[in-house]
DRENZA-517890 format. One record per residue: residue in one letter; x, y, z of N, C-alpha, C, O in turn. Coordinates in steps of 0.1 Angstrom, whole numbers. Layout:
N
ATOM res  n.px  n.py  n.pz ca.px ca.py ca.pz  c.px  c.py  c.pz  o.px  o.py  o.pz
ATOM   A     X     Y     Z     X     Y     Z     X     Y     Z     X     Y     Z
...
END
This chain:
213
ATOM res  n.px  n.py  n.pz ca.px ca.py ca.pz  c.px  c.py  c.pz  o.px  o.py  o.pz
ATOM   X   566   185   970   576   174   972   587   174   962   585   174   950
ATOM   X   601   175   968   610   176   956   616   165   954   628   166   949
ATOM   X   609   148   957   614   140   949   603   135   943   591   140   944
ATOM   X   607   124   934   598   118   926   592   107   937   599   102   946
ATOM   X   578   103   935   575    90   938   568    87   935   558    94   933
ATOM   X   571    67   931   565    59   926   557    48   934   562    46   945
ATOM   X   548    41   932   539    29   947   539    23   936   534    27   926
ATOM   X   545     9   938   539     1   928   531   -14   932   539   -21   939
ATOM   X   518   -23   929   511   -33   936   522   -48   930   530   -47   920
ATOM   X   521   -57   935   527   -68   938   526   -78   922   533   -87   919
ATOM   X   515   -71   914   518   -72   899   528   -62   892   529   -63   880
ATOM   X   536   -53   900   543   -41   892   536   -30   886   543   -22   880
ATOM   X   522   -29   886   514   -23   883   510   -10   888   504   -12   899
ATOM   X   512     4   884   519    18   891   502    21   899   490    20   895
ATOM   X   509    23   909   495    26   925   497    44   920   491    51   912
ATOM   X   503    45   925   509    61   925   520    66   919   531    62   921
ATOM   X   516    76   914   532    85   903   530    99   906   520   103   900
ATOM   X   535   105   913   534   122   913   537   130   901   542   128   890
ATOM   X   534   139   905   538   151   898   555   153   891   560   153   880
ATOM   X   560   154   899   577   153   905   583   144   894   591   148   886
ATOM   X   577   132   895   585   121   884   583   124   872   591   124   862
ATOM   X   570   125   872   569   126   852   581   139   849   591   136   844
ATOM   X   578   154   854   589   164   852   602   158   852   610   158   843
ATOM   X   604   152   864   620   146   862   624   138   847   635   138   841
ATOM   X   618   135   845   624   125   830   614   129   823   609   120   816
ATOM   X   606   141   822   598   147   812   586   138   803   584   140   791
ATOM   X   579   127   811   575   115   807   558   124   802   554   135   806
ATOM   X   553   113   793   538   115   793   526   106   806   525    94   809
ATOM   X   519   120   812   510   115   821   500   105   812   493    97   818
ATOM   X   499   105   801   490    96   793   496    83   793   488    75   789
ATOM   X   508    77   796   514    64   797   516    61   811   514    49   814
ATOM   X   519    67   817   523    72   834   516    71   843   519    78   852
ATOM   X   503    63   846   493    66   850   491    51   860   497    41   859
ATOM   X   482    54   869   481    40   879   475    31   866   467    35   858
ATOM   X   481    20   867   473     9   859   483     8   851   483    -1   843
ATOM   X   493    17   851   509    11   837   518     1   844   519     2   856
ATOM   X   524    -9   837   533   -19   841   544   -13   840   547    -4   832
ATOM   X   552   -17   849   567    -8   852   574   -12   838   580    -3   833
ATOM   X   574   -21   833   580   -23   821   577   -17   806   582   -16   795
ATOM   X   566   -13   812   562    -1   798   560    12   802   556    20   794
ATOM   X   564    14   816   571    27   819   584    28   818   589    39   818
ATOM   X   595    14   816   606    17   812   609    18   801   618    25   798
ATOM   X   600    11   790   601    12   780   600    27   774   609    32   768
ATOM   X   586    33   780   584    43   777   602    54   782   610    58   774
ATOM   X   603    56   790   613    62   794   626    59   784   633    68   781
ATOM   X   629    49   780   640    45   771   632    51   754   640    54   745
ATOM   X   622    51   754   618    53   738   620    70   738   620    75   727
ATOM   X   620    78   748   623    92   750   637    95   756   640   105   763
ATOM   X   644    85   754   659    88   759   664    89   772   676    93   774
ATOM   X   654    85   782   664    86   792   667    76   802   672    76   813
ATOM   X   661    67   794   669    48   804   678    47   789   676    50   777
ATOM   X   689    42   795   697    31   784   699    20   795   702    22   807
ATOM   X   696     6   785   702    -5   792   692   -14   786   685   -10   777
ATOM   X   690   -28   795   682   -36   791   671   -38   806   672   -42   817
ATOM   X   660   -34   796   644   -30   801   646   -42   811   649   -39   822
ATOM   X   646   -54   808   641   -64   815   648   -69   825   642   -75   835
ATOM   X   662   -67   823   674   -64   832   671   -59   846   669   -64   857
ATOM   X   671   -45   841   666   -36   850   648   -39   861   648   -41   873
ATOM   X   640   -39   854   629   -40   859   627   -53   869   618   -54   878
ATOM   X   636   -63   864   639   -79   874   643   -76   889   641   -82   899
ATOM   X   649   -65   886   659   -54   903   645   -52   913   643   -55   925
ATOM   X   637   -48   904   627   -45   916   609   -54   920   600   -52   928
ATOM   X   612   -66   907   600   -77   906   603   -90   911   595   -98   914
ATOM   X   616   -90   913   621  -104   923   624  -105   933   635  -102   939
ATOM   X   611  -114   938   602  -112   955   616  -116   964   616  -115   976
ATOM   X   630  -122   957   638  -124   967   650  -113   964   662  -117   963
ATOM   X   646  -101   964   654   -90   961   657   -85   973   656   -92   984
ATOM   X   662   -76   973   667   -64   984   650   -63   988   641   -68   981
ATOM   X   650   -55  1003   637   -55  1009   637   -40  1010   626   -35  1009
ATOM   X   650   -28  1011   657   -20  1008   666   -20   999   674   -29   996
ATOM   X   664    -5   991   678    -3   983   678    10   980   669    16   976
ATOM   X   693    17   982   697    26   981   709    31   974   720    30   977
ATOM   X   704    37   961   712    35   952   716    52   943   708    61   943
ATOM   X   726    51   940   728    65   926   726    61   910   736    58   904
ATOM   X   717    61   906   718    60   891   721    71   883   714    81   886
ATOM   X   730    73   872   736    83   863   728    84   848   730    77   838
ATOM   X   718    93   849   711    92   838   718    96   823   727   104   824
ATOM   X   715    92   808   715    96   798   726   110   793   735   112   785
ATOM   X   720   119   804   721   137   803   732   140   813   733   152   817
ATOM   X   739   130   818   746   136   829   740   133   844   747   127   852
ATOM   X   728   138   848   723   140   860   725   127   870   724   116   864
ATOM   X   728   127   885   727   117   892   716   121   900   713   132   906
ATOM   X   709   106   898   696   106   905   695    92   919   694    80   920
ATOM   X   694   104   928   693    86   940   679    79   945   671    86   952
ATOM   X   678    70   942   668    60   938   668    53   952   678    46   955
ATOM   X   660    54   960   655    45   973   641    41   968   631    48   965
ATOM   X   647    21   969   633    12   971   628     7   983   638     4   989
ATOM   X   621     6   988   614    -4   997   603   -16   998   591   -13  1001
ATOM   X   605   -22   996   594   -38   995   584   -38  1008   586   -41  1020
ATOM   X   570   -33  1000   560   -36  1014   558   -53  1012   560   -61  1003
ATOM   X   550   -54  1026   549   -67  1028   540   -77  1016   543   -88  1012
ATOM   X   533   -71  1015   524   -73  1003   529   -79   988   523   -85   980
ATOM   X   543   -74   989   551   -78   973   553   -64   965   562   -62   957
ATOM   X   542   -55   968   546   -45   958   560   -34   966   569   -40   972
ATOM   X   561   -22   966   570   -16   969   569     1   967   564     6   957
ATOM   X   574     6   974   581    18   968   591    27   970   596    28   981
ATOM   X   595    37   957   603    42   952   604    59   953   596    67   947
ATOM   X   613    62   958   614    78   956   627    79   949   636    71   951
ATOM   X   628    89   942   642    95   932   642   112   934   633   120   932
ATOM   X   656   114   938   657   128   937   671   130   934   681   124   936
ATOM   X   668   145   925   679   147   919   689   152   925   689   165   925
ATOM   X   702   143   931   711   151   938   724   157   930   733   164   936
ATOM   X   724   155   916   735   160   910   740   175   917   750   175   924
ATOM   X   733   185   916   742   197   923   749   192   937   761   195   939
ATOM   X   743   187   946   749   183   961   763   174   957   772   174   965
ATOM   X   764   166   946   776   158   945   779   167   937   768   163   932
ATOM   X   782   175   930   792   179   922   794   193   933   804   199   929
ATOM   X   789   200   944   791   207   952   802   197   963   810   204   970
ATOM   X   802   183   964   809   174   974   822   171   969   832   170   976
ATOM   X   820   170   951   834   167   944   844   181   947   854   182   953
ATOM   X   835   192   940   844   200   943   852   205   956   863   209   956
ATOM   X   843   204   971   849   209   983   861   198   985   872   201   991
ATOM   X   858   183   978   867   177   984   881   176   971   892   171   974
ATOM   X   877   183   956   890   188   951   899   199   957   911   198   958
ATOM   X   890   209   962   897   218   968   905   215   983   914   223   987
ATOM   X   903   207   988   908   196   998   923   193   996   932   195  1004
ATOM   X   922   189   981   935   184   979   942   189   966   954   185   964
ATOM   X   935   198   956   945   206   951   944   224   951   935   229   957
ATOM   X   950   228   947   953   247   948   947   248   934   950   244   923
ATOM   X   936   257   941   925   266   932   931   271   924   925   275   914
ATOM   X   946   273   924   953   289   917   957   282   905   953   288   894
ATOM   X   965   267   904   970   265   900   967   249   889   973   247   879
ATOM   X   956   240   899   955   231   895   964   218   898   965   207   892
ATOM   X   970   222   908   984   213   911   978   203   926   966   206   929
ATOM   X   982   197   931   979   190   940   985   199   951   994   206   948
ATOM   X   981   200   962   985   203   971   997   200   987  1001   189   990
ATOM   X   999   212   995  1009   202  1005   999   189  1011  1005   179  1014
ATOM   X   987   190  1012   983   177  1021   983   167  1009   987   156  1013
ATOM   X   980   166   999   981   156   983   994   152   989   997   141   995
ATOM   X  1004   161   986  1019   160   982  1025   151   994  1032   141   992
ATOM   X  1021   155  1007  1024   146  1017  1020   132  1016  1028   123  1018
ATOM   X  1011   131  1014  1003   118  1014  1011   107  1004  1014    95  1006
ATOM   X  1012   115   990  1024   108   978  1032   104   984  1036    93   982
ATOM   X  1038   116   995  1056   113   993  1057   100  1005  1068    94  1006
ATOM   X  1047    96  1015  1040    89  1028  1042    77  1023  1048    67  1028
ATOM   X  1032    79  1006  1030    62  1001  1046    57   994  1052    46   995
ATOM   X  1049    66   991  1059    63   982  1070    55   992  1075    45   989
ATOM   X  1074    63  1004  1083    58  1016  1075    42  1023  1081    35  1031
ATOM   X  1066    40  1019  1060    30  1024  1061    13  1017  1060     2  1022
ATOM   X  1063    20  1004  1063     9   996  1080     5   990  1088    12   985
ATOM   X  1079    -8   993  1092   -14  1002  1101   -16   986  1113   -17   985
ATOM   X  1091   -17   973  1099   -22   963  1098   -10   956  1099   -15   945
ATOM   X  1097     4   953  1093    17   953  1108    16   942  1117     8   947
ATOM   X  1111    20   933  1126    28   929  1134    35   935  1131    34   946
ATOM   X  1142    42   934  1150    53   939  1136    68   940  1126    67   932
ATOM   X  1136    73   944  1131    89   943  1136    99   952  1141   100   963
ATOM   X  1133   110   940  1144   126   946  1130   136   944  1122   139   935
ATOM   X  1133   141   960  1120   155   962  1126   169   959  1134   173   968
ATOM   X  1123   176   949  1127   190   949  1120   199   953  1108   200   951
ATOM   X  1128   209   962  1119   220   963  1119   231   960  1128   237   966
ATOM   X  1112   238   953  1111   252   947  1104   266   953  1093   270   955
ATOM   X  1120   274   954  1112   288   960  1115   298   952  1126   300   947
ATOM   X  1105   304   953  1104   318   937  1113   327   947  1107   333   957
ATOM   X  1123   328   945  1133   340   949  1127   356   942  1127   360   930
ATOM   X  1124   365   955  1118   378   953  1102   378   945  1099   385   935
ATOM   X  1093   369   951  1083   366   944  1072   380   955  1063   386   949
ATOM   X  1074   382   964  1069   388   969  1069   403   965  1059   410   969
ATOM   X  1080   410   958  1087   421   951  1077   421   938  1070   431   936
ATOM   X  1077   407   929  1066   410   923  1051   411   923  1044   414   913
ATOM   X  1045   408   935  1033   413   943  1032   427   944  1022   434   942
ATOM   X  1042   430   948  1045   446   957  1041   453   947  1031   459   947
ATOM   X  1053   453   934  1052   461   922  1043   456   911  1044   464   902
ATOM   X  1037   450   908  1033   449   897  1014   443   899  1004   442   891
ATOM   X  1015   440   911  1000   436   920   996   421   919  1002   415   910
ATOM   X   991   415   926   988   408   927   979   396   914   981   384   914
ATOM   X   971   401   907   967   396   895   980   392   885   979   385   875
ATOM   X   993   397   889  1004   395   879  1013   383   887  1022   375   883
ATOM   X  1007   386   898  1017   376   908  1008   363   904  1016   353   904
ATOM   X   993   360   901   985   351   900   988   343   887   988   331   886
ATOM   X   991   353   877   992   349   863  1009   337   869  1011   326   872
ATOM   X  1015   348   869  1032   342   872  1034   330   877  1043   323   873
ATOM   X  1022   326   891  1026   312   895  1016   306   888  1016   295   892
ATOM   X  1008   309   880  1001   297   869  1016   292   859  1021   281   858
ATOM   X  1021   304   852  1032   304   844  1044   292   852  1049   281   849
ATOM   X  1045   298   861  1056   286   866  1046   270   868  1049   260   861
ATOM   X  1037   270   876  1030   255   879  1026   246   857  1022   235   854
ATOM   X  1030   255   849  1028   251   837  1038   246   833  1035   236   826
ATOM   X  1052   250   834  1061   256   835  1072   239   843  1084   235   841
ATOM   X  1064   238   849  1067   225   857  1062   214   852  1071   206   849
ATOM   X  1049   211   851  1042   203   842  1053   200   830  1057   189   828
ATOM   X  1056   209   824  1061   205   810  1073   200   811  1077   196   801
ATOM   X  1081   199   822  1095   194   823  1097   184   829  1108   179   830
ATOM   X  1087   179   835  1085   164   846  1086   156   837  1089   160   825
ATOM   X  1085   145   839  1083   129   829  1069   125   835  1063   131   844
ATOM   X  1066   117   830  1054   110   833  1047   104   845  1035   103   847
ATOM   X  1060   100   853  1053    93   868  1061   104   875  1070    98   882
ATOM   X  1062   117   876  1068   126   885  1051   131   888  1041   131   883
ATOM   X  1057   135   901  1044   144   907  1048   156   916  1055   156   926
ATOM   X  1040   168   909  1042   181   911  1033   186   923  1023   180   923
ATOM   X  1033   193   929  1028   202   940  1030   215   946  1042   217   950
ATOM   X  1020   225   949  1020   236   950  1020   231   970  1012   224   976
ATOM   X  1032   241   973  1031   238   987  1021   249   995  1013   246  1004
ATOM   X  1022   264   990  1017   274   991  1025   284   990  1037   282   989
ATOM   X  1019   299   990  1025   310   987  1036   305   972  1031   300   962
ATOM   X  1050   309   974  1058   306   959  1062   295   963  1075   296   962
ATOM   X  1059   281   967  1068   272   970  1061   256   965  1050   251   968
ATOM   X  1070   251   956  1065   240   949  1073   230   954  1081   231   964
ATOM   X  1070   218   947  1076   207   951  1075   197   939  1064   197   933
ATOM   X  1084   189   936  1083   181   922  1091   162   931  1103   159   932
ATOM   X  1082   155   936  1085   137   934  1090   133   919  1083   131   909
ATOM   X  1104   132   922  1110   128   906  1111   114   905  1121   111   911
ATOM   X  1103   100   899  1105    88   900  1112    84   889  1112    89   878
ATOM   X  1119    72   895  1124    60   883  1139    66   882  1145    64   871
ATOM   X  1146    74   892  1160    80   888  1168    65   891  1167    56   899
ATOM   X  1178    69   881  1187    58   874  1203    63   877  1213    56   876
ATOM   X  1202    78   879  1220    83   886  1213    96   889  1202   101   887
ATOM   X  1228   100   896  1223   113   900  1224   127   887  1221   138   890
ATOM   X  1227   124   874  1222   130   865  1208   132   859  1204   139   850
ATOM   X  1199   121   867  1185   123   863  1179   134   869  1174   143   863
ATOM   X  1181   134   886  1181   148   895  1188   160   888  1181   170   885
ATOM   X  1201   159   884  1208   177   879  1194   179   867  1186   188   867
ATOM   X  1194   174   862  1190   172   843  1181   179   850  1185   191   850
ATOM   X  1169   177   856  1156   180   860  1159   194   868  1149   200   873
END
């Protein structure tokens, strides 16, 4: 079984603990055992580092008979790890609990949905980011003035040809850095694709804030 689970009786008093759980938070089966009160399994788990918070706090979540009957939750342990924690309340008063460690599936979710919206090459936001900016920006009725630039690497392709492509990769890192460093603070930069950027310049005050830039 690759989650943890816990059965606990209508005193809080542990029915069943698998295998699974003690490894997950690396607990002792000598404390862990049917007949432990959840509170000195939290305790125990906080005296080896991997609850922080207040014991009693916490443990009230799952001992107060007018709680959730379900709950479905992500808790962020100590070490980094996200662990999702489904309770269920049998009729009886006690309940139980499975936890599994989904950290790789969310940091596999963050990243597809970074790549979504910015350019792997470069770190820049992308055309669908950039659209969406320039969408809100037209939307909002008390907004400043703003000026959209667009940038095309003249003969960028010449240096693909001749010098390969790893040099073409370096080059538009160099420029998307390049950009970064000349914006102001609430400008927002974007990689459209291929050599073609785009810079949202806010808060312009004349049209020397546009040349300047």
């Amino acid at each position: 079984m690759t989650q943890g689970l816990l059965l606990f009786d209508a005193s809080a008093r542990l029915v069943i603990c698998n295998q699974r759980y003690i490894d997950m938070f690396g607990l002792s089966p000598d404390i862990v055992r049917p007949g432990c009160h959840l509170r000195d399994l939290i305790l125990h788990r906080q005296a080896i580092g991997s609850f922080v918070g207040d014991v009693d706090e916490y443990c009230a979540r799952f001992t107060n008979p007018r709680g959730d009957d379900i709950r479905d939750s992500v808790i962020i342990t100590p070490d980094g790890r996200s662990i999702r924690l489904i309770y269920k309340r049998a009729p009886d008063g006690g309940w139980a609990t499975t936890l599994e460690d989904v950290t790789d599936g969310r940091r596999a979710q963050a990243q597809i949905e970074y790549l979504a919206h910015y350019d792997a090459l470069t770190n820049l936001p992308n055309r669908t980011l950039f659209q969406r900016h320039a969408e809100e920006l037209l939307r909002k009725a008390t907004v400043r003035e703003f000026a959209i630039h667009y940038i095309d690497i003249d003969e960028f392709k010449r240096i693909n040809d001749t010098l390969g492509h790893l040099i073409g990769d370096e080059f538009l890192r160099r420029v998307a850095e390049k950009l970064r460093q000349s914006v102001g603070l609430n400008d927002f930069i974007a990689r459209l694709g291929g050599d073609e950027f785009a810079i949202v310049q806010r808060d312009i005050t004349s049209d020397d804030d546009v040349s300047d830039l």
